[in-house]
N, C-alpha and C positions, 0 to 999 in steps of 0.2 A: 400578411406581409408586415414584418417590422418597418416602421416610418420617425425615421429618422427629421429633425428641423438643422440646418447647420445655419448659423448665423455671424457673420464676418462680413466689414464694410469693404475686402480685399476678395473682387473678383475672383483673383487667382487663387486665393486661399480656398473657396467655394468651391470652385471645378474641380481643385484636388482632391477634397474630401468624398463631393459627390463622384467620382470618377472609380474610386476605391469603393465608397459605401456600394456603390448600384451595380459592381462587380463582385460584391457579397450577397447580394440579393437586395441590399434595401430600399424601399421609397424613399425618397428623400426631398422636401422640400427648402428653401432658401430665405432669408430673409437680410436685408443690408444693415440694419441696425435695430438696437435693442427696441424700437417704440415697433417698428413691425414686424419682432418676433414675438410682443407682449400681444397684438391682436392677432397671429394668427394661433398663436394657444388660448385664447379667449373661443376662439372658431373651431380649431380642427384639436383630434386626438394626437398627440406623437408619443411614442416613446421611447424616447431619449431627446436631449438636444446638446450638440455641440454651442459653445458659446464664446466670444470671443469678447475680451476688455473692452479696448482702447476703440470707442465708435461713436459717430455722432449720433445726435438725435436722444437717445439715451445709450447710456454706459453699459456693459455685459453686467456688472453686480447689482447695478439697480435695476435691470430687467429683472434679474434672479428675485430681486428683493419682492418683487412687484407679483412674478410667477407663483412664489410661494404662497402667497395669500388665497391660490386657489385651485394651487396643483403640487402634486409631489412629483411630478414627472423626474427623471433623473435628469440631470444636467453636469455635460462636464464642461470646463473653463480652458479655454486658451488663450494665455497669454506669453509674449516677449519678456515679462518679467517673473523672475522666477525666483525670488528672494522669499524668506520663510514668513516677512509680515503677508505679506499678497496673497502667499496660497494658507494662510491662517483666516485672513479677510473673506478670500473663497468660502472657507468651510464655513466659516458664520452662519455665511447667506444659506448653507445646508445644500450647496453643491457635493455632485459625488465623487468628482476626481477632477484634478487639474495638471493641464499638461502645457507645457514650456515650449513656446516654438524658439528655432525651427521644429521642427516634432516629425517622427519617421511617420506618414499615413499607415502604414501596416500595423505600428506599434497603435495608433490610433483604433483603426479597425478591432484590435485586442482588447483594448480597453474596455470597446462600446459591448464586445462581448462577452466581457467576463461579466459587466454591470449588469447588462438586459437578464442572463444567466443568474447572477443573483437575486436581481427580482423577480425571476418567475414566469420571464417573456420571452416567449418561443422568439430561436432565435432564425434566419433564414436557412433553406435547408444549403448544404453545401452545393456554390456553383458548378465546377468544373475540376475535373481530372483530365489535364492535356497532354496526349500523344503524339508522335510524330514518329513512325517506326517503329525505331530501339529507344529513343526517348519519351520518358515518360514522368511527368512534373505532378503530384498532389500537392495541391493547394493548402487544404484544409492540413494534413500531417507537416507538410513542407520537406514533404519527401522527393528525392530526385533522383531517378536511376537511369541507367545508358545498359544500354543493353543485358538487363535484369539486374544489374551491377550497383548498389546506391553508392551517389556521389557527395562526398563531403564537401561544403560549402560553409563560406563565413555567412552569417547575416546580413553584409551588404551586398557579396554575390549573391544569394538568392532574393535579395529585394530589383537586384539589376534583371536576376531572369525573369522574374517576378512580370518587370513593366516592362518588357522587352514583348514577352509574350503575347500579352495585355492587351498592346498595341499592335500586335502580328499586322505585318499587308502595312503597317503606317509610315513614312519615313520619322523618325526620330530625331533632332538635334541635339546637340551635347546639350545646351540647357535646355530642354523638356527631360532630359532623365535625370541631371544633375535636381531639378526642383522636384522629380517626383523619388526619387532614391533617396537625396541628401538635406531633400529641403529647402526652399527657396533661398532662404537667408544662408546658403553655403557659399563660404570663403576661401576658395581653393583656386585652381586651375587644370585647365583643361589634362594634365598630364595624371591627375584623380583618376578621372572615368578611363583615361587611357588604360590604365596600369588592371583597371577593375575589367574590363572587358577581353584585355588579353588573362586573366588570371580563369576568366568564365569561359573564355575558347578551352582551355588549355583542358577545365573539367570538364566538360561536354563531347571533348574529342570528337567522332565524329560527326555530331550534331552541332558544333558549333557555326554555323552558316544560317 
């Protein structure tokens, strides 16, 4: 099994990633800041780690800086800032991709495996094909069809059916999908998800309930 490290001194940022990683198949261990992501890759194997800037204890680039010296593990960078000196500073440290929050977790999940994929590391096998009836959601193609019928969707409805499903049986509030669809740091109003959710009844027809 692919084992993932995610490292962010933002609880929530953590749950999110692991909540998407270990619904792709992946181990995934935690760390709150750059000094106890630098000893648990002294200790354990990962491959990949999510990494995050702005943290106490030590910083996400001078962990990277620190990691290098005795691993090439791939590592991508998450930060709030996203200006071309920063993600130049990234690549220095010999990170392999950086990404800009807020950041879609799905688009994330892509990244980790287009990277793992290009180095050579089997990636988890696909989880789940879920049916309901006439409906029927592939995960892995992001394919969606209603009764044999595929249904065209924007990227944000099918990231909304996406965590909807996810969470089957859970009840949902508007911000648990607003932070897991749009991001925590989303600046909108509740009339967003309104508008997205009647747009997702509407393709679903009669599965949408």
């Amino acid at each position: 099994m692919s084992t993932l490290l995610v490292v962010d001194d933002e609880l929530r940022v953590r749950d999110l990633i692991k909540k998407y990683a270990k619904f792709d198949g992946y181990e995934v261990s935690e760390a709150s800041n750059g000094l106890q992501a630098l000893e648990l890759c002294k200790k354990h194997h990962f491959d990949l780690i999510i990494m995050d800037v702005m943290m106490p204890e030590l910083d996400g680039f001078s962990a990277c800086r620190e990691i290098r010296k005795f691993s090439d593990v791939p590592i991508i960078i998450l930060s709030a800032r996203g200006e071309e000196y920063d993600k130049i500073h990234g690549f220095e440290f010999g990170v392999d991709d950086y990404v800009v929050k807020p950041f879609s977790p799905r688009e994330l999940m892509m990244r980790i495996a287009a990277i793992l994929k290009r180095k050579g590391i089997s990636l988890p096998e696909a989880k789940e094909v879920y049916t309901h009836h006439g409906l029927t959601v592939d995960f892995t193609g992001r394919l969606v069809t209603v009764n044999g019928v595929r249904v065209d969707m924007s990227p944000r409805e099918y990231e909304l059916l996406f965590s909807l499903i996810k969470n089957r049986g859970i009840a949902l509030s508007r911000e648990k999908l607003i932070n897991e669809v749009w991001g925590y740091d989303f600046f909108g109003d509740d009339r967003t998800i309104d508008t997205h959710i009647k747009q997702l009844r509407k393709a679903l027809g009669p599965y949408s309930n």
